[in-house]
N, C-alpha and C positions, 0 to 999 in steps of 0.2 A: 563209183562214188567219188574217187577223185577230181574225173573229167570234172561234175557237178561243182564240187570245191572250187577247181579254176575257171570254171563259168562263173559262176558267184563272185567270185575275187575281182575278174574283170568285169566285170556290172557295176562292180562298188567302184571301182578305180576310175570306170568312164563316167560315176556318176560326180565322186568328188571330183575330178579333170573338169565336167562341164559346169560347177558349180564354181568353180575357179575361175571359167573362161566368163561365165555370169560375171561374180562379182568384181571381174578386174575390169568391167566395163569402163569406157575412158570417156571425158565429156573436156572439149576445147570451149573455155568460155571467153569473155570479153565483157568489162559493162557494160558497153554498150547492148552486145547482143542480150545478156541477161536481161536488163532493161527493157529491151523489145519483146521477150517472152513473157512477160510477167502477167501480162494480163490474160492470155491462154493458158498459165499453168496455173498461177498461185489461187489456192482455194478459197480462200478471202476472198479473192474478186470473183470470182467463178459465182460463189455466193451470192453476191452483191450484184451479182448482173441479172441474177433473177429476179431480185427487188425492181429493177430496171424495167426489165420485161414488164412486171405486173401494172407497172402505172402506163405502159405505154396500153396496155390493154384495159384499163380505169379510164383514157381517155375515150377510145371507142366505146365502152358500155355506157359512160356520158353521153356521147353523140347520140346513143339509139334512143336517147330519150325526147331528142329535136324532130326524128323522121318519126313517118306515119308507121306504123301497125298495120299488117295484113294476116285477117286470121281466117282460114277454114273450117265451114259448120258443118256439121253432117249430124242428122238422128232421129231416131225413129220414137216414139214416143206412143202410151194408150193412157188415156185421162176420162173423167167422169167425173161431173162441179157438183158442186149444191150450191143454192142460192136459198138464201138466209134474209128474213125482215122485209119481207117484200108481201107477207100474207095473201103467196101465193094457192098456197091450199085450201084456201075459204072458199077458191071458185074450184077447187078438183083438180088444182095445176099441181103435180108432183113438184117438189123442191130438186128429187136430185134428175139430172140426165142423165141421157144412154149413152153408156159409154162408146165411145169414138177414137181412133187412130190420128196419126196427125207424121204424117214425116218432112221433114224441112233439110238441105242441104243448097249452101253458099258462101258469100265470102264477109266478111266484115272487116271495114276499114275505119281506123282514128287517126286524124292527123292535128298534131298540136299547132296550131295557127299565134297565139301570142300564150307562151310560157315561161315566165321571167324566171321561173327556179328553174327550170330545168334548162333556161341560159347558163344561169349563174352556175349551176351543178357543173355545166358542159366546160365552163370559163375556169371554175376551179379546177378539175382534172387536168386541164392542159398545163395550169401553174403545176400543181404535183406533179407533174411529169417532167417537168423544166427543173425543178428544186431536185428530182429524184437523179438527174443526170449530174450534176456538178455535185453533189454527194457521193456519187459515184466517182466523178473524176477527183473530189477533193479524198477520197479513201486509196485511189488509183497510186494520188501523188505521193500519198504517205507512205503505201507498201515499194513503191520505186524509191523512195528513200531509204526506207529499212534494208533493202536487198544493198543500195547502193555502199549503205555504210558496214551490213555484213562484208560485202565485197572485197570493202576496201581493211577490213578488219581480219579478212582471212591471210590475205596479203601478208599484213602486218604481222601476223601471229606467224605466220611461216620464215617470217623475216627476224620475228627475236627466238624463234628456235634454231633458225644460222647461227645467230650471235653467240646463243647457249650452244652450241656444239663447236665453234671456234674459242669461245671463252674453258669449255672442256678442254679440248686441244692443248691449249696456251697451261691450264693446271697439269693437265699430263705430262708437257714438257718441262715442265720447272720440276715436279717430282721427279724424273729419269734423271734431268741434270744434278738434283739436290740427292739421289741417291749413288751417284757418278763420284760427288764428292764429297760424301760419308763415306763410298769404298776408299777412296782417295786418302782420308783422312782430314781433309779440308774443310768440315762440316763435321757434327756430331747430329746424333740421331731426333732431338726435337725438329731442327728443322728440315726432315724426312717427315715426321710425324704432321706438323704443322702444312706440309706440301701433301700429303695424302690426305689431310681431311678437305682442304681445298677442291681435290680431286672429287670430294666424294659430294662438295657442297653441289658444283659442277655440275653432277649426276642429278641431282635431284631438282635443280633447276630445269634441265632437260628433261624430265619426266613430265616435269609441272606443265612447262610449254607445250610438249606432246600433247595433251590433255586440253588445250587450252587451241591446239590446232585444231582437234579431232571436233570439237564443241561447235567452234566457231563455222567449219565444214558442212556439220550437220543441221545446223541452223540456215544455211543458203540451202541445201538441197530441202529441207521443208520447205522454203521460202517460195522454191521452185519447182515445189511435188515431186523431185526426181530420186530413184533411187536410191537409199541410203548407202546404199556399199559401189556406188559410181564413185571412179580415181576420179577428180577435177583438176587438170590445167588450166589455171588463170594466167588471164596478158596483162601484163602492168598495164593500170592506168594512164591515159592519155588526158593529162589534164590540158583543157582548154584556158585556165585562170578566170576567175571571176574578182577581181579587187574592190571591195567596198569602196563604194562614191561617197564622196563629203557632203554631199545632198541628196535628200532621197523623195523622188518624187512620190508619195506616199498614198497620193490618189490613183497613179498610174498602176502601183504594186498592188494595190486595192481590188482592182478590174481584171487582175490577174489571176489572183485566188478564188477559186469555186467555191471554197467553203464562206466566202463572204458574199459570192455572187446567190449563192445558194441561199443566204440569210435575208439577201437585198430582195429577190424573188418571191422568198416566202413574205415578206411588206406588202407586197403589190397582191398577194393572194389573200391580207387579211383584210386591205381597204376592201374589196372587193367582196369579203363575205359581210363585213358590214354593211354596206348596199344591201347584196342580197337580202340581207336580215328585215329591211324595210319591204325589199320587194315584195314579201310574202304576202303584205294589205292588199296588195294591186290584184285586180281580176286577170283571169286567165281564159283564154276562148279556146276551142275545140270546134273542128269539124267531124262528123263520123258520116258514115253511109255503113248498108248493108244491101246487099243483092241475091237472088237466090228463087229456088223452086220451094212450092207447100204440094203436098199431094196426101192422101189417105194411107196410101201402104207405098211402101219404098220398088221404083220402078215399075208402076203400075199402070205408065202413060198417060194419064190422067194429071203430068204437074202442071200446075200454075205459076206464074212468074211473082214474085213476093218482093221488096225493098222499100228502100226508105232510106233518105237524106236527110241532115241537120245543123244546126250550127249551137253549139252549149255554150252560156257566158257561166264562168261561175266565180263570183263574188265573195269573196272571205267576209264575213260580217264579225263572229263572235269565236273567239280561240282560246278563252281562259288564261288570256295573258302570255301568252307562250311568244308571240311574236314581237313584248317587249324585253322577257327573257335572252332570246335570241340577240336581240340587238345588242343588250348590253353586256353578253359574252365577247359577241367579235369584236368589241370595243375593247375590252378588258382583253381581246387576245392580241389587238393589233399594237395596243401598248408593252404587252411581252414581247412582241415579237421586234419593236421598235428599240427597247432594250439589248435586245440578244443583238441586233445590228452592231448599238453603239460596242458593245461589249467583246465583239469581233474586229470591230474597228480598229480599239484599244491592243485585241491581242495579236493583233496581224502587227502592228506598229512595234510594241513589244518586242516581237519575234525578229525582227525587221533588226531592230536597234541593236539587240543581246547579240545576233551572230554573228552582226557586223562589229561588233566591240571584242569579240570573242577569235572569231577571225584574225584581227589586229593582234591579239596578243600569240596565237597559235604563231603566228608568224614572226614575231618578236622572240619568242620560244624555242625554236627550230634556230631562229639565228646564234641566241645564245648555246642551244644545242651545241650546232659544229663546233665553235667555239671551245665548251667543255671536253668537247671527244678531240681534238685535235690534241688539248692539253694534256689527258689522258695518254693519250697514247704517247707523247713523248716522254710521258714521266714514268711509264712502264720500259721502254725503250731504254730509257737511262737507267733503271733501277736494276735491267737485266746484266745490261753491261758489266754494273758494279758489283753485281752476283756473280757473274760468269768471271770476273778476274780477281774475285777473292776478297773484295772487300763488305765486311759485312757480314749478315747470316738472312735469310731470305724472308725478313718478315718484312720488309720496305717492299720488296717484291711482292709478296702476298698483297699488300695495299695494293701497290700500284695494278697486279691483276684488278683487284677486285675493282678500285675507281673506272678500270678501262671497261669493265662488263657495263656496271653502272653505268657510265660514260654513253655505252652504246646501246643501250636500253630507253635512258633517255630521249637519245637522236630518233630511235624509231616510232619513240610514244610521242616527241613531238610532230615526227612527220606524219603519223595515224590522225594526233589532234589538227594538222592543217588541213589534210585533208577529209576530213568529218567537220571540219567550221567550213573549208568552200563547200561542200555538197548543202550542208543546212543552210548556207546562206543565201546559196543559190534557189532552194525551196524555198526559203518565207519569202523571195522579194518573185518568185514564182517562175525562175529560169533556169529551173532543174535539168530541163531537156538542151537549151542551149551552151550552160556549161561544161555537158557532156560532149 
């Protein structure tokens, strides 16, 4: 019974050990490299590529409606007529016949010789499939952004949980000293108390960031379908710089974006359904043929060779109005869609103008940043001094901690905001991959 006990015990221990070795699994990333995976893992797209797929398969089932039809007949058949209104039986001619077999097996061919809808059909699928692709790449662009600015967001978070565990640090040390010199006698006990809540503020700053690491973590590994309980080593960013131009050439950024390219495409697919809408009046010509054996009973040697050629016009005359319905849809579509252009126009310009304004002051931001943390930290520096040699009582120190956290919280939320203004600005003007 024992032995079994320490079988069991070692089962469980190998089981938690490999469940350990699981979840410490380690993953080295890089934007870069994230960026290149993203469209093999992130499930968004993975989605989105199937919509892909299906138009590229819309244009081919367009096409079969250009080429001919080949169909195989085969079948055997027993029939027996009447004939009706011919006042056959006046002379003793029975109405119905003897019944009789009939087996027929061949091929039957249509080929559309002039079919303007099933151009236009063939014409539109290609546009849907040209619009389906840059909606794809304009969805592409976007989740490469989300990842990029998660990216650069985990960074960040890991970098004001330094801060918060050196700004700990720094309260811890002022409490040991301020309780150094309450033993001492050179201090009384508020400001021991005043230094331990500090301590304790500290602590809970660092919880919050933890929380705030663990979050931001968990959102790139969605991002990037990988295992939630994968360690990530990230590589600093390697910024390339992108600095907003004083002129922007707004037609060239235009030609850039799919989502606009995508909107300009769907134009060109709605003049075109308006034609169609006309073409519908216009006749349509066919050729067919059929070829083939007739015989009595199936393989009885007895077949006969059976076919027939032709050529069908067929002339739309009367349709209950339907084909000026039609028209004046794709007209009433082509003017939405002539809108939605303008309206993408306007917000790519937008987009264009805000991050490059946005940009500018990130940067402006980040200067005044060092600037503040520089001060900070002197004025902490000197306030210790003046603690540490007895003049005073530690609450000038307490500030100056506290401006110095702040101080450095600042510096990092500005350098998060510069670079989440170069990444966006690098997307709307559409150089997201070169300013990586």
């Amino acid at each position: 019974m024992k032995n079994l006990d320490l079988i069991g015990m070692l089962l469980l221990a190998t089981l938690v050990l490999s469940q350990a070795v699981v979840g410490s699994e380690k993953r080295v990333l890089s934007l870069e490299s994230a960026l290149m995976e993203v469209e093999n893992t992130n499930l968004s797209l993975l989605a989105a590529r199937e919509g892909l797929e299906q138009a590229v398969e819309g244009v081919r089932r367009a096409r079969a409606g250009l080429l001919p039809t080949v169909t195989a007949v085969a079948g055997q058949s027993r029939n027996q007529s009447v004939t009706v209104g011919l006042g056959l039986e006046q002379f003793g001619i029975s109405r119905q016949s003897d019944p009789f077999s009939r087996f027929n097996a061949g091929v039957t061919v249509d080929l559309p010789l002039v079919d303007l809808a099933s151009i236009a059909a063939y014409r539109e699928s290609r546009y849907v499939n040209e619009i389906s692709e840059y909606e794809y790449q304009a969805v592409l662009e976007d989740i490469k952004l989300a990842v990029a600015e998660t990216y650069v967001g985990v960074l960040r978070a890991r970098r004001a949980l330094e801060l918060g565990h050196e700004a700990l640090a720094r309260a811890e040390e002022l409490r040991d000293i301020t309780q150094n010199r309450v033993d001492a006698g050179a201090a009384n006990r508020i400001d021991l108390m005043r230094a331990k809540l500090e301590v304790s503020s500290a602590k809970q700053v660092v919880v919050s960031r933890e929380t705030t690491v663990f979050e931001s973590e968990h959102l790139l590994k969605l991002l990037l379908d990988m295992d939630l309980g994968t360690a990530l080593e990230l590589l600093p960013v390697k910024s390339a710089g992108l600095p907003p131009a004083t002129f922007q050439d707004y037609k060239a950024i235009l030609l850039k974006r799919e989502d606009y390219l995508a909107r300009l495409t769907e134009e060109d697919r709605a003049r075109l359904l308006v034609k169609a809408a006309g073409w519908q009046r216009l006749p349509s010509l066919n050729a067919y043929g059929d070829y083939g054996y007739v015989s009595e009973e199936a393989f009885d040697g007895e077949e006969e060779e059976d076919w027939a050629v032709g050529i069908a016009l067929s002339v739309p005359l009367f349709e209950g109005g339907k084909n000026k319905a039609d028209k004046a849809m794709a007209r009433s579509n082509l003017a939405a869609v002539e809108v939605r252009l303008r309206e993408v126009e306007q917000q790519v310009r937008n987009e264009v103008d805000v991050s490059s304004r946005r940009l500018q002051e990130a940067e402006s931001r980040l200067g005044l940043a060092e600037e503040t943390f520089a001060l900070a930290r002197a004025t902490f520096d000197y306030a210790l001094d003046r603690f540490q040699n007895g003049v005073g009582d530690n609450r000038e120190l307490i500030e100056a901690q506290l401006g110095l956290a702040s101080a450095e919280t600042n510096r990092t939320e500005a350098q998060l905001l510069l670079e989440l203004g170069r990444l966006r600005y690098a997307s709307a003007t559409g150089e997201l991959e070169i300013a990586l």
